[in-house]
N, C-alpha and C positions, 0 to 999 in steps of 0.2 A: 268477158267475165265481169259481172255486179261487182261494184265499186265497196259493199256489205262482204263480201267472198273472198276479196283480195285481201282487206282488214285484218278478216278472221288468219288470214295464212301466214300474215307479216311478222306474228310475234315466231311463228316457224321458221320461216322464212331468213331471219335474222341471225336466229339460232342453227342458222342449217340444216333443219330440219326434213325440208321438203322433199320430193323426189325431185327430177332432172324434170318432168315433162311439169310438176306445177309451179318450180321454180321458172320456168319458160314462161309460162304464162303472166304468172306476177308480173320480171320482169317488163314484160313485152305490154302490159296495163302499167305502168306506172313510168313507162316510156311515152304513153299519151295522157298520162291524168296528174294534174298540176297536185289535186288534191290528195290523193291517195298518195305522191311521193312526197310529198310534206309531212305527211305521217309518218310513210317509212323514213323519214333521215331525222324525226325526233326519235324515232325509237332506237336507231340504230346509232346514236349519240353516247358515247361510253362514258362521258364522263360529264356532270352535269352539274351548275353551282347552284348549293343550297347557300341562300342565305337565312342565317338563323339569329337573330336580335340579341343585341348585348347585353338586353336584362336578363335573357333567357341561359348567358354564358357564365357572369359573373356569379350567381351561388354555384355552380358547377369549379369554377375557380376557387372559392372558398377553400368547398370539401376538398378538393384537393391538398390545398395549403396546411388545414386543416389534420390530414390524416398525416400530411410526411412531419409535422410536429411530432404527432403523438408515437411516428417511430421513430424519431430522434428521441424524445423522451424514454422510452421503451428501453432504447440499444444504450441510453448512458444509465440510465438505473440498474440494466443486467450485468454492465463494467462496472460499477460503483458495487456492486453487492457480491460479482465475484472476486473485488478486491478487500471487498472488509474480508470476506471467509478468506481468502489465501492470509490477510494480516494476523487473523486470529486465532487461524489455525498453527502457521507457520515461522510467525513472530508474535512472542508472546506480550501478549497484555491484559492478559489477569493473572496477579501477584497466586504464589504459590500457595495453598491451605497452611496452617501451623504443622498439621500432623503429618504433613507430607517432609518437610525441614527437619533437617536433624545438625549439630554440631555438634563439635570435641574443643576443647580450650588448652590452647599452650601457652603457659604464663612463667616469663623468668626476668631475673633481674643481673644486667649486664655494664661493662663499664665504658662510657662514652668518652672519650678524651675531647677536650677542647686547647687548642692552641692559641694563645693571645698575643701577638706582635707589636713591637712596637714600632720595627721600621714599616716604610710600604715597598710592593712590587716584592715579596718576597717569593723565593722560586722552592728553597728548600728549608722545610719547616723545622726537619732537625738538625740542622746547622744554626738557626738562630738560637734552637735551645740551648745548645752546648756551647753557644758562644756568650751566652746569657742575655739575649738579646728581645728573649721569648719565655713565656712561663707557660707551664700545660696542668690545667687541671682535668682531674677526673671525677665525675658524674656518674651517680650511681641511673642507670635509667630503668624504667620498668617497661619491659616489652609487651605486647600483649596479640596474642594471634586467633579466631578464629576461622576452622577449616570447615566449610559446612558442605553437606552432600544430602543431595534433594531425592526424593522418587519419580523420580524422571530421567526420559532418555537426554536431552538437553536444557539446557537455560540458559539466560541473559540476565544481567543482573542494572543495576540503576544506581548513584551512590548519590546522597547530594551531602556536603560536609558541610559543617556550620559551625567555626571556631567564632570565640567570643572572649574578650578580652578586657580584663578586667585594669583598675587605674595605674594599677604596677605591670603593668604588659604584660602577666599569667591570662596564658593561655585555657577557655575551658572549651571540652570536643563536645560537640551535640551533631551526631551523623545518624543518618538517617539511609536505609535498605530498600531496598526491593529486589526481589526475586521475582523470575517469570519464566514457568514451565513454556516448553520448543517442542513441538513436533521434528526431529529432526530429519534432515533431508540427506537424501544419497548422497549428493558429494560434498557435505560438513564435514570442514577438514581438521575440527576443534580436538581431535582424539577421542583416545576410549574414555575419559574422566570428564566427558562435558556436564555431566551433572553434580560434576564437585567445583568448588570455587572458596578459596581463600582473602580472608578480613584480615589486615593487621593495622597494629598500632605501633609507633617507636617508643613511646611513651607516656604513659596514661597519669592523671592527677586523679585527687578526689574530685568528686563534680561531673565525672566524665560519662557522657550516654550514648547508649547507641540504640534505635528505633525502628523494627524491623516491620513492615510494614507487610500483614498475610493476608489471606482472603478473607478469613472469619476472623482473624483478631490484629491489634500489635501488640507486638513482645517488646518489653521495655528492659532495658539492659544495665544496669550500673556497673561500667567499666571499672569503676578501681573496688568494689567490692568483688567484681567474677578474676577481676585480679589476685585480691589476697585468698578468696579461695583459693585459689591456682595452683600460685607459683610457690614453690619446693623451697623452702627455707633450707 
């Protein structure tokens, strides 16, 4: 059989294709032909090295590089953004509207005792009185409380105090609020009143503020004025 005929049969041939009497024949031509078996064992070769040039590899290396950036970038902006909404939604951080705030004021005037000693290590204070050892004055104080209850299922509130003190060591209060409506969650275990929260003072001077800090406005407080309105002569 033509050396052109064996050719044709060998990619068959390879693949099993042929029958039993022309695989016979192949064979038995390529048992005498140096040339035509030199073909069939390149073709019959499964596995064969490409070499492909390193200029040709390194932009293929880029993109690569290149794309697993931009899902890293991708996978931290989708964490970063479903944690600001769980913050925002779930821990509050915008202060409540004014109209949403409501308070009630308890205002009274009570008597403070002070005990002044004159020994030290004293263990019990009305033994020294009685022994005359100790004087106790009373102090009229003015209490001031209050109780405010938000329209909302929860909230957090923020305090920051700011006493200031003047060259005779009188104390004067400038405190400052914040309110922050809550989404609240299934197991807040804060009770049925989380959206109520109580303010108080031991005792208020003139001079005394307090700065509540809402979405649309701050409400400015004059403590010893919402005092004498207050409290029950």
């Amino acid at each position: 059989m033509k050396c052109t005929i064996i050719r044709d049969l060998l990619p068959l041939y390879c693949d099993g294709l042929t029958s039993a009497d022309s695989s016979s024949e192949v064979e038995e031509h390529l048992a005498g032909c140096e040339e035509c078996r030199r073909v069939y064992e390149q073709m019959s070769t499964k596995e064969s090295v490409i070499n492909i040039p390193d200029r040709d590899i390194k932009p293929l290396k880029k993109v690569k590089k290149r794309n697993k950036g931009k899902i890293l970038l991708t996978v931290l902006a989708t964490v970063a953004v479903l944690c600001g909404v769980f913050v925002f939604v779930f821990v509050g951080v915008i202060p409540i509207s004014s109209s949403k705030l409501h308070y009630t004021v308890i205002a009274e005037e009570y008597d403070l005792h002070e005990v002044s000693v004159d020994a030290d290590n004293v263990k019990d204070a009305d033994a020294e009185i009685a022994a005359g050892n100790a004087t106790e004055t009373t102090i009229k104080s003015k209490g001031l409380n209050l109780e405010f209850k938000c329209d909302c299922k929860c909230m957090r509130t923020k305090n920051k105090f700011q006493p200031i003190y003047s060259d005779n060591d009188a104390m004067t209060i400038h405190d400052e609020l914040w309110i922050y409506p809550e989404v609240r969650l299934p197991f807040d275990n804060r009770g049925k009143h989380a959206n109520e929260y109580s303010h108080g003072y031991s005792d208020v001077h003139m001079g005394d503020t307090l700065t509540i800090h809402c979405l649309d406005r701050d409400i400015e407080i004059d403590l010893w004025q919402l005092y004498l309105n207050n409290v029950e002569e």
